[in-house]
C-alpha positions as CSV (number, residue, x, y, z in Angstrom):
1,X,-73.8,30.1,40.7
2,X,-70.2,30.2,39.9
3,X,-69.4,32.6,36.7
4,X,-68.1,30.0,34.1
5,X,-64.2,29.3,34.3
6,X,-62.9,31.0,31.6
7,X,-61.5,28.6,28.5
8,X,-57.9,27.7,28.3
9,X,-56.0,29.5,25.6
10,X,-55.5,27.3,22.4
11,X,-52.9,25.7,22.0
12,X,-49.6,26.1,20.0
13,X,-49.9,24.5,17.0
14,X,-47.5,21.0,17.3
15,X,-44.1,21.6,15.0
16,X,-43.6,19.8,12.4
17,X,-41.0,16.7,12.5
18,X,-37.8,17.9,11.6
19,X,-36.5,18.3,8.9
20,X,-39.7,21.0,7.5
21,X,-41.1,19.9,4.1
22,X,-42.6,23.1,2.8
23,X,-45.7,23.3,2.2
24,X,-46.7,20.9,4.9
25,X,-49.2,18.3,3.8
26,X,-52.4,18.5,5.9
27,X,-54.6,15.9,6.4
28,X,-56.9,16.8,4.0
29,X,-53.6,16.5,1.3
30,X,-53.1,13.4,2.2
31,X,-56.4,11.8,2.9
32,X,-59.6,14.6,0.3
33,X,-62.1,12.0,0.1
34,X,-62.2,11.4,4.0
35,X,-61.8,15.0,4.7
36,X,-64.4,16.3,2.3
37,X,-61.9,17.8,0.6
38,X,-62.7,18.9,-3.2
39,X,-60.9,18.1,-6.3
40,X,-58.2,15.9,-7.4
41,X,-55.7,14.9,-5.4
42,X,-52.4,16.7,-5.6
43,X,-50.2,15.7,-7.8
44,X,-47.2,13.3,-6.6
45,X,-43.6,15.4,-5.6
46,X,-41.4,15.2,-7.9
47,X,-38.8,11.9,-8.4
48,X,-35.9,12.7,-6.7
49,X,-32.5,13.3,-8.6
50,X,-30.2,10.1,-8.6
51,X,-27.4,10.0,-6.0
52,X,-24.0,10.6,-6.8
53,X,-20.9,8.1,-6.6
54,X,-20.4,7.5,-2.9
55,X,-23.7,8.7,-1.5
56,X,-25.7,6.4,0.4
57,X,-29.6,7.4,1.9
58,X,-29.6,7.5,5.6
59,X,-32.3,4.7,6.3
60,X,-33.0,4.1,9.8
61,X,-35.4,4.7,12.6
62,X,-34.1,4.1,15.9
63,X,-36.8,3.1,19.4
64,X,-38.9,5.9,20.5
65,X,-39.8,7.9,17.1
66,X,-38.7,9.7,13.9
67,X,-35.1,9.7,13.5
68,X,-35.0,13.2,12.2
69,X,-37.1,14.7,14.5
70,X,-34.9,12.9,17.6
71,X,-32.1,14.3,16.2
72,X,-30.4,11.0,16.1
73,X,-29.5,10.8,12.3
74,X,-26.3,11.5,13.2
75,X,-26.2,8.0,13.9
76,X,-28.3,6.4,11.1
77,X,-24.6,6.3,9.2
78,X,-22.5,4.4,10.8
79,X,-19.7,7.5,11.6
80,X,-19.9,8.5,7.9
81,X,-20.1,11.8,7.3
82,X,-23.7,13.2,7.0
83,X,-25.5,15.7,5.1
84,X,-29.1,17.2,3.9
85,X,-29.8,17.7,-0.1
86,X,-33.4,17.8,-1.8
87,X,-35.0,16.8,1.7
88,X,-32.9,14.1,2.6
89,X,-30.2,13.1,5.0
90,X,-27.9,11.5,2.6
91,X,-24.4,9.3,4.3
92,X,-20.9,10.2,2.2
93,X,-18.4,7.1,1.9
94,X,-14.9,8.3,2.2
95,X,-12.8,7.4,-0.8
96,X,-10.3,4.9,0.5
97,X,-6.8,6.9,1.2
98,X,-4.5,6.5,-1.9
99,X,-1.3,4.1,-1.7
100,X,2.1,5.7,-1.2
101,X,3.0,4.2,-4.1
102,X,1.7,1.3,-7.0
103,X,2.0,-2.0,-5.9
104,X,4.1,-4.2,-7.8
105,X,2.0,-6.0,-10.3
106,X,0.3,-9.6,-10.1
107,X,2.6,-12.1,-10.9
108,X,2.2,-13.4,-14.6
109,X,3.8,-16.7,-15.4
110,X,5.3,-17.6,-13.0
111,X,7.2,-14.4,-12.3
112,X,6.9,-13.0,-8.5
113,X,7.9,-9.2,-7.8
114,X,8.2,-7.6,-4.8
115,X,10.1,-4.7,-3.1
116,X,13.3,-5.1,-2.2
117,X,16.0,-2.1,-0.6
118,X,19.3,-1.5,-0.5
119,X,21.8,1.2,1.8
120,X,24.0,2.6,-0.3
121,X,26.2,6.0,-0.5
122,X,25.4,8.6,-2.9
123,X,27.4,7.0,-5.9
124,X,24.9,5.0,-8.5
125,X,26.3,2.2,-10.0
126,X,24.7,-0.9,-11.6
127,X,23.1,-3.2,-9.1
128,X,24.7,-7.1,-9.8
129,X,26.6,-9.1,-7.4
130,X,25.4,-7.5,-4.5
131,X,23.3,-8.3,-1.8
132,X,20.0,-6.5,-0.7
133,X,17.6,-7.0,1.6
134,X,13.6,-6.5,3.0
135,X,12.8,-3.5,4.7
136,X,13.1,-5.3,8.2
137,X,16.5,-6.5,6.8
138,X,18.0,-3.1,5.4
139,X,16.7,-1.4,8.9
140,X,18.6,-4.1,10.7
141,X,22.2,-3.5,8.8
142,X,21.7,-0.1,8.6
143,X,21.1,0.5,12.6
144,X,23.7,-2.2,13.3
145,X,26.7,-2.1,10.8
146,X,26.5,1.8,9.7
147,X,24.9,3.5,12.3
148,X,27.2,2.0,14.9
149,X,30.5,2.1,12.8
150,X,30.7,5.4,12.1
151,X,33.8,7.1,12.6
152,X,34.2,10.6,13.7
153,X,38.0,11.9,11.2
154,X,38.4,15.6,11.6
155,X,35.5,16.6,13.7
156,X,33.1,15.7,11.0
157,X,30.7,12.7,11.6
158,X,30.7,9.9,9.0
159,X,28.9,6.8,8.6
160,X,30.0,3.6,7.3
161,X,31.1,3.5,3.8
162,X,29.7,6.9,3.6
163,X,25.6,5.4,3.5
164,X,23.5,8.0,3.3
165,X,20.0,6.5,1.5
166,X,17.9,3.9,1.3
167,X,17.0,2.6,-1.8
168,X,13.9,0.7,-3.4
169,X,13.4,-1.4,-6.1
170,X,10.9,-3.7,-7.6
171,X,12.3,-7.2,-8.1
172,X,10.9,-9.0,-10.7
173,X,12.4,-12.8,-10.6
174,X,11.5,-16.2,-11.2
175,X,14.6,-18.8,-10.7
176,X,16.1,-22.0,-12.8
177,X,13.5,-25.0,-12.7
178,X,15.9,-26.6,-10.1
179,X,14.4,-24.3,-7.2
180,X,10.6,-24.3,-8.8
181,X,8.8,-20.8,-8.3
182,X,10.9,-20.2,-5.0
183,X,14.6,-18.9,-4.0
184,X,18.0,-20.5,-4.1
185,X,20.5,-20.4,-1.2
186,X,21.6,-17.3,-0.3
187,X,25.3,-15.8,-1.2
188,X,27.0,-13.1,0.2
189,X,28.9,-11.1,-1.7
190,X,32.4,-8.8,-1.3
191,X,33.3,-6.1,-3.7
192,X,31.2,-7.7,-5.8
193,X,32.5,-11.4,-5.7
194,X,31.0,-14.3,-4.1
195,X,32.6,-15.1,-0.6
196,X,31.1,-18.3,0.2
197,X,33.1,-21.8,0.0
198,X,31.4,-23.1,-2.7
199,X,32.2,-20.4,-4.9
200,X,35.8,-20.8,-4.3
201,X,36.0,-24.7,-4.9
202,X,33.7,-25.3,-7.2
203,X,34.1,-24.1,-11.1
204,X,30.8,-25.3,-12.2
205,X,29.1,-23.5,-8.8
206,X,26.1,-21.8,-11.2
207,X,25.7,-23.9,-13.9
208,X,24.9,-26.9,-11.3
209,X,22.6,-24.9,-10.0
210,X,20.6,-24.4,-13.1
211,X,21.9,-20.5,-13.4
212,X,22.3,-17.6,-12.2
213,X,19.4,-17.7,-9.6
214,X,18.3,-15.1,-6.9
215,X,19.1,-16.5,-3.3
216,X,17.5,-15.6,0.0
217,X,18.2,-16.4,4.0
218,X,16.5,-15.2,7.2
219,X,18.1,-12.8,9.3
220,X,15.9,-12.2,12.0
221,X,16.4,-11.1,15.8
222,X,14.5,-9.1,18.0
223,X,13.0,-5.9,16.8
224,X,13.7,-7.4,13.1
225,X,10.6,-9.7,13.1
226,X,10.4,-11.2,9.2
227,X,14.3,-9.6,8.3
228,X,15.6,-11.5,5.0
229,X,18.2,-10.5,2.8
230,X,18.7,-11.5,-1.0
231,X,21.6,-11.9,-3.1
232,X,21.5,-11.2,-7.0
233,X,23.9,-12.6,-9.4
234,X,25.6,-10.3,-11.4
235,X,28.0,-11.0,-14.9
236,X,31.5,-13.1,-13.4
237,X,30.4,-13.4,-9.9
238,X,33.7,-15.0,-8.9
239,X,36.1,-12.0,-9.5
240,X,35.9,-8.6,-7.2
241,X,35.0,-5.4,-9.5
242,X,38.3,-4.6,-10.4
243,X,39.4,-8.4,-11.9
244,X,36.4,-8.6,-14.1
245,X,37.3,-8.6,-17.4
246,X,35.8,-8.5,-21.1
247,X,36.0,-12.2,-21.3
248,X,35.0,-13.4,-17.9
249,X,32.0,-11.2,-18.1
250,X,30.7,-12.5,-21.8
251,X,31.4,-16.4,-20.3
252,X,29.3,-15.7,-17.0
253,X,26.7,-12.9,-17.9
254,X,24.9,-13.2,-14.7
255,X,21.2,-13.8,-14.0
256,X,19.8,-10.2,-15.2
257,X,17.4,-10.0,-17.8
258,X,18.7,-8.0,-20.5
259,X,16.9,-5.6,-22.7
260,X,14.3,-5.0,-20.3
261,X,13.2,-8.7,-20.9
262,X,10.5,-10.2,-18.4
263,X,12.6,-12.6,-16.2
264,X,11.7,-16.6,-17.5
265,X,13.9,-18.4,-15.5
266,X,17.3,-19.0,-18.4
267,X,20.3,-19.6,-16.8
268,X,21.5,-15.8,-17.8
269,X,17.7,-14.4,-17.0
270,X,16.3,-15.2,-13.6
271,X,15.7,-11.4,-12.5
272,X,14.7,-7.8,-13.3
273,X,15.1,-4.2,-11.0
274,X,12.9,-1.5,-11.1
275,X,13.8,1.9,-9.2
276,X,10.8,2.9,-7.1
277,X,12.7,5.7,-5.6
278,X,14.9,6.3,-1.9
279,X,14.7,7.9,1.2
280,X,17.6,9.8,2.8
281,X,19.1,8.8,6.3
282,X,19.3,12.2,7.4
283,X,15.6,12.8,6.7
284,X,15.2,9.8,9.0
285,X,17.3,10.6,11.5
């Protein structure tokens, strides 16, 4: 006869899932009285510690076996970043990017805020009688009455009226009861006087109107989708800077709130700015 085939070799022992638990359980560990096993059972692991804000637990177990052990936890969050703490695969939310800068605050009766800009040189003065505009709106008179009107005097490049910023403010307004919670026509404004026709023929242009109220009109064209510009009343809107005098200016105050009041829609008290900082042309050219 045949000598006897010699037996196979034994087998590796299988590896455990990934990731290893150590000690492994056996069978016995989990199962003594069908083993035989003596004694108690073991005692239960420990609770694991709480996560931490932002941590979620990678749940999941995707077709054809343990998600560890396929290696496919990488997907069990979604793209979130993964990691492996106290024998779990644990997904990390991403804290949400923080804003350039605060928004402007939840309008409280009645008031509406909202950003508003302005090109200007590098001479502050107050803001009043002057028009301003969105940023679609400041973009478009910037690129198309400052960029293209600058004049070139002694070999040195200059833009109109010497612009070199853009400003930003926070606009807190809410107008005379005659336009509700929304905006008056717009006026534009010259050296800081009112240029329309009305202005010129009618004395009582304001008080008609219920006050020094903030206007607004559409300027729109191609490339400036949503472009608007604004115009805020300042103290005797009818005479250019250098014709407003004591008198004129205690008769028509203008529509700015003084002492940091909250706009409430008074004839002299339709509207509040608040700096929120500039950006210079040349850093955007």
């Amino acid at each position: 006869p045949d000598p006897p085939s010699p037996s196979p070799p034994p087998s590796p022992p299988h590896p455990p899932p990934f990731p290893p638990v150590w000690p492994w359980p056996t069978a016995a560990d989990q199962c003594p009285q069908r083993h035989g096993a003596a004694g108690p059972r073991p005692p239960p692991p420990p609770p694991l510690p709480p996560l931490s804000p932002g941590e979620l637990p990678a749940r999941c177990t995707p077709a054809g076996g343990d998600a560890w052990s396929s290696g496919s936890y990488l997907d069990c969050c979604g793209g979130l970043r993964v990691s492996f703490r106290d024998y779990r695969y644990l997904c990390h939310l991403s804290p949400p990017p923080p804003p350039l800068s605060p928004p402007p605050p939840p309008p409280r009766d009645g008031v509406r805020s909202f950003y508003i800009y302005r090109a200007q040189s590098d001479v502050d003065y107050p803001i009043g009688n002057h028009n301003l505009a969105n940023l679609p709106g400041v973009l478009k008179y910037v690129h198309s009455e400052v960029v293209n009107a600058q004049s070139y005097d002694s070999g040195v490049c200059t833009r109109h009226y010497e612009i070199s910023r853009i400003l930003r403010f926070r606009l807190d307004f809410l107008n005379p009861p005659p336009f509700g919670a929304g905006f008056g026509p717009f006026v534009a404004f010259d050296r800081g006087r009112c240029t329309i026709y009305e202005c010129a023929t009618q004395a009582d242009f304001w008080t008609a109107r219920g006050g020094f109220y903030v206007g607004c009109q559409k300027a729109e064209q191609l490339g400036y989708q949503g472009a608007a510009w604004y115009s805020l009343a300042g103290s005797c809107p009818g005479e250019a800077w250098e014709r407003k005098g004591a008198a004129c200016k205690r008769l028509q105050r203008g529509g700015e709130c003084a002492h940091s009041r909250r706009p409430d829609g008074s004839p002299t008290c339709t509207w509040r700015l608040h700096p929120m900082g500039e950006v210079r042309l040349d850093d955007l050219s």
